[in-house]
C-alpha positions, 0 to 999 in steps of 0.5 A, a space after each residue: 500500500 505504501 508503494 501504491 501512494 508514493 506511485 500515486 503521488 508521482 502520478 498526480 505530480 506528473 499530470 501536472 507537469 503535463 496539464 500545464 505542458 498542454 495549457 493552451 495559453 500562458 496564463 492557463 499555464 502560470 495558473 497550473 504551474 501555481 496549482 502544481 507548486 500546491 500540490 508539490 508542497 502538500 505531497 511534501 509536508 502531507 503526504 510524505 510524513 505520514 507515510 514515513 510515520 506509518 513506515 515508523 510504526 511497522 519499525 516500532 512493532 519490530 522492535 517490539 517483537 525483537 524485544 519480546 523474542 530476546 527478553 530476559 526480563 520485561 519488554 519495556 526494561 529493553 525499549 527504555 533506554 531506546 534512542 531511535 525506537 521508531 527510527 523517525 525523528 519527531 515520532 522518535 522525539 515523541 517517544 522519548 517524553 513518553 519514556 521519561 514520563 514512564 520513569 518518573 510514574 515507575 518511581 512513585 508507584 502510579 499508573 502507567 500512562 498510555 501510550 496513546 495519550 503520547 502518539 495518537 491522530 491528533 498528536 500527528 496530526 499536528 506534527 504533519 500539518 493536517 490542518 493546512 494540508 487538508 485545505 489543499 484541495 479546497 486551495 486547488 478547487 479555488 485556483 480553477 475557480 479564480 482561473 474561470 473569473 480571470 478567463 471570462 473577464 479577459 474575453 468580456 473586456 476585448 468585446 468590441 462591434 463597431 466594425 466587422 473586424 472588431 467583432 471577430 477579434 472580440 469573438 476570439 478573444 471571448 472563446 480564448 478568455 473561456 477556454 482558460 476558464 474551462 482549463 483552469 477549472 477542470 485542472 483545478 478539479 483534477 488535481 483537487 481530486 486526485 490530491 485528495 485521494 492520495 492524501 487520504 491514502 497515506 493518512 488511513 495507511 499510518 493510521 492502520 500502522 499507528 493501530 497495529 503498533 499501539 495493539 502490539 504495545 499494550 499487549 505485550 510493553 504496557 497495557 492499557 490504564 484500564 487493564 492496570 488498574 483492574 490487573 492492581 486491584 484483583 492483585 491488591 485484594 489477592 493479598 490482602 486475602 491472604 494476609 487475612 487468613 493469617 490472621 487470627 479468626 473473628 467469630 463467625 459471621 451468620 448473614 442470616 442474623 446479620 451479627 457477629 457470634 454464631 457458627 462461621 459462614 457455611 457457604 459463598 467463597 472463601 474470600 467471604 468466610 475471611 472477610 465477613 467476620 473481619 468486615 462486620 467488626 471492622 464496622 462496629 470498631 469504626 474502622 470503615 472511614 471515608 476520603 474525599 477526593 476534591 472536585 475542582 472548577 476546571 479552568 480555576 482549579 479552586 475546589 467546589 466539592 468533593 466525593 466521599 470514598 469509602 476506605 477499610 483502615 485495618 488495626 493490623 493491615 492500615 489503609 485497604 482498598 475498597 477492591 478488597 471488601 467491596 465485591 463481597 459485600 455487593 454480593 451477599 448484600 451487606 453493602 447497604 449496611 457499610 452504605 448507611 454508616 458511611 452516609 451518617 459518617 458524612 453528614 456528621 462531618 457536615 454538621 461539625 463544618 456549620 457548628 464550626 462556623 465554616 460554609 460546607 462543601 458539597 459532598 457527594 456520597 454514592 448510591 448502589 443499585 443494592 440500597 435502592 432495591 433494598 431500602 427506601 433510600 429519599 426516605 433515608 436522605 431526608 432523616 439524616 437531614 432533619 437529624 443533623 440539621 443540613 441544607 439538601 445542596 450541602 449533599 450530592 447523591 450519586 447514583 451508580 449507572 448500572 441502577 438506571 439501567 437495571 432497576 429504573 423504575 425505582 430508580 426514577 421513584 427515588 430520583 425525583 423523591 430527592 430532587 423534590 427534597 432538594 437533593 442534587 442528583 448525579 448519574 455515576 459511573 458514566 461510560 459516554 453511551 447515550 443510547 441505554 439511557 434513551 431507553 430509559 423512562 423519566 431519567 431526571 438526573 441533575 448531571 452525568 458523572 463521565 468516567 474517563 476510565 470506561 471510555 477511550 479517552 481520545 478527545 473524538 469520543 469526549 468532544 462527542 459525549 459533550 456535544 450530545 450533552 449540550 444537545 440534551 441540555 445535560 451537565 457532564 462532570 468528569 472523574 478519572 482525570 489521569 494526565 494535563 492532555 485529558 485535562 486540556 481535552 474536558 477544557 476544550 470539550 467545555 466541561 467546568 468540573 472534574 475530579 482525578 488522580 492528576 488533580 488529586 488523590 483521595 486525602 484523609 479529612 483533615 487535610 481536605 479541610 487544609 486544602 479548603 480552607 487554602 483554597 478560600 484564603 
């Protein structure tokens, strides 16, 4: 395929050097002799650098393929240090940052950043011109256009009749004057045309190319954010398992009685006879605490709000993530116990922020689709707001996306019961998929909370979430904000508020309450 665009290219090149061979007249001539120099030019900084960024990308996937084969420890311990990977100089620049980027994530423990963030259609595009070279055929088109205008003016101005002479020489010149125009026109077309399939060409050629060496690179270098982070978690909670298990035992757990005491769990996995009885004591020790992860006004970066985040901190283990505890919990149910402790524990802080004279942040607390079937979770709301004294935009409640699609009916019930108590109501966990939710009766949510992590990332699929957004007259609020190019992307898209692990990391509530307090100062 490479072969076939650079003949192509030649071809275009050549016809025209022949169109203006056969230009009937010089100013036809000049005319494609400009035309030819456009193309020239766009064969030069269009067409040319994506094809030796796609020649780039197969080299790029060779030397994986030579590092996987000849490894003797991981295939990115043998790039790393990789001068000319791609033997291309800006891809090869490129890689270099995303390489030291890499190191520095490596050292302190973070997820790794995607390749793609680095090397992408957008990136290339920018270092290949694409915005100028993709007006070329439109400039072709013009030239002919403007060659027409100046061929009809030519033969309008020599019209003459005052003697029999003067209007033959005036016929000769208006059928010269036309004939330039149709030239240049049909030229300008032609090679408007023919530029433009080429370029296209080239471009879907490195695009295949950019594809087939990110595949390659996230199989067997570094996987995708989304598959290190599950890959993380389910190792987290393999280990925190087993260090349970050594553990001296609690009492057993029944679910049956929902208390501690009696004989220990008979049935469900073993990862739940280990967790319960530790977990139903935890939460009557007070281990369960939560974290709030500030949400920021985007462009200002100043904080207005924050979600509370559920954290197991262990006498013995400290700090656990919700990945260990968590999917135990959901499936036998008891989740809407932990939920309940964790929205009291919320509301209490809230109430110490007003009698300490401070104006509360927003907090935002998460609804499962568990506590919606199981409880009367607007009527729960509303006590806690009586019982501690709260104005309902102090609270925020997220509701999990899944319970919108799996139990709407309820859902809707529950959403409007809150938002007529005053309640902001949030769609959590957003995947950027309009289509469910248009099946989705009297969906009412104050907001959509889209989850960077479930979706590509790329700034295509995010500038289209939020221009369905603003066609729904939707708020899109981001989480999952991971580096400065998705950040720059959401503030291009328009979007106003996020959270993220580039932004902020959860923090314990005393030091939310300094960053607050920073931020108003």
């Amino acid at each position: 395929m490479r072969r076939t665009v650079y003949i192509f290219t030649i071809f275009i090149l050549l016809c025209g050097i022949a169109l203006a061979a056969y230009a009937p007249d010089g100013l036809s001539m000049a005319f494609i002799i400009v035309m030819e120099v456009v193309v020239a030019l766009g064969a030069l900084f269009g067409v040319l650098p994506a094809m030796q960024y796609a020649r780039g990308f197969l080299t790029g996937v060779r030397g994986i393929d030579r590092a996987v084969e000849n490894r003797t420890g991981s295939a990115w311990t043998m790039l790393e240090t990789e001068e000319d990977f791609f033997h291309q100089g800006t891809l090869d620049e490129i890689f270099r940052s995303y390489q030291q980027k890499l190191k520095s994530q490596r050292e302190s423990g973070q997820v790794l950043s995607d390749v793609s963030d680095y090397i992408n259609d957008d990136v290339l595009a920018l270092h290949s011109w694409q915005s100028i070279i993709l007006q070329i055929p439109g400039t072709l088109t013009g030239l002919g256009i403007l060659g027409t205008f100046v061929g009809l003016i030519i033969g309008i101005r020599g019209i003459g009749f005052s003697t029999v002479g003067a209007a033959l020489t005036s016929v000769q010149t208006l059928l010269g004057g036309i004939q330039v125009a149709f030239y240049t026109s049909i030229c300008g077309v032609i090679l408007s045309l023919l530029f433009n399939i080429v370029y296209r060409m080239a471009w879907n050629v490195m695009m295949r190319n950019l594809g087939i060496f990110t595949e390659s690179f996230h199989k067997n270098v570094v996987p995708p954010v989304a598959d290190q982070a599950r890959y993380r978690e389910s190792r987290t909670a393999r280990q925190i398992t087993e260090l349970l298990e050594r553990l001296p035992r609690n009492q057993g757990f029944s679910l049956a009685g929902g208390s501690l005491g009696g004989a220990p769990v008979a049935s469900g996995t073993d990862a739940e006879q280990i967790l319960m009885p530790q977990i139903v004591s935890a939460l009557r020790d007070g281990e369960f605490i939560f974290l709030l992860q500030p949400r920021y006004e985007l462009n200002t970066r100043k904080i207005v709000g924050a979600e509370a985040l559920v954290r197991w901190n262990h006498k013995k283990l400290g700090l656990l993530s919700p990945a260990v505890f968590i999917p135990v919990l959901e499936s036998n149910g008891y989740i809407t116990k932990l939920d309940q402790y964790i929205w009291e524990q919320v509301c209490i802080t809230l109430r110490r922020w007003i009698d300490e004279g401070l104006r509360p942040m927003p907090l935002s607390i998460n609804v499962t689709k568990t506590d919606i079937l199981a409880m009367d979770v607007a009527d729960c709301f509303e006590n806690l707001l009586k019982k501690y004294r709260l104005p309902p935009r102090s609270l925020e409640i997220e509701i999990a996306q899944n319970a919108y699609l799996q139990a709407a009916e309820a859902v809707t019930d529950t959403e409007t019961r809150l938002r007529a108590a005053g309640f902001r109501v949030v769609m959590d966990g957003f995947d950027g998929d309009y289509i469910p939710l248009g099946n989705t009766a009297g969906f009412q949510a104050d907001a959509l909370k889209l989850d960077l992590r479930r979706t590509d990332g790329s700034p295509d699929t995010l500038t289209a979430a939020f221009e369905q957004a603003r066609v729904l007259k939707m708020n899109l609020v981001a989480e999952g904000i991971e580096n400065m190019e998705q950040l720059a992307t959401l503030r291009k898209c328009g979007c106003t508020e996020g959270q993220g692990f580039f932004l902020s990391m959860p923090v314990p509530l005393d030091e939310f309450e300094a960053m607050m307090n920073g931020d108003k100062a």
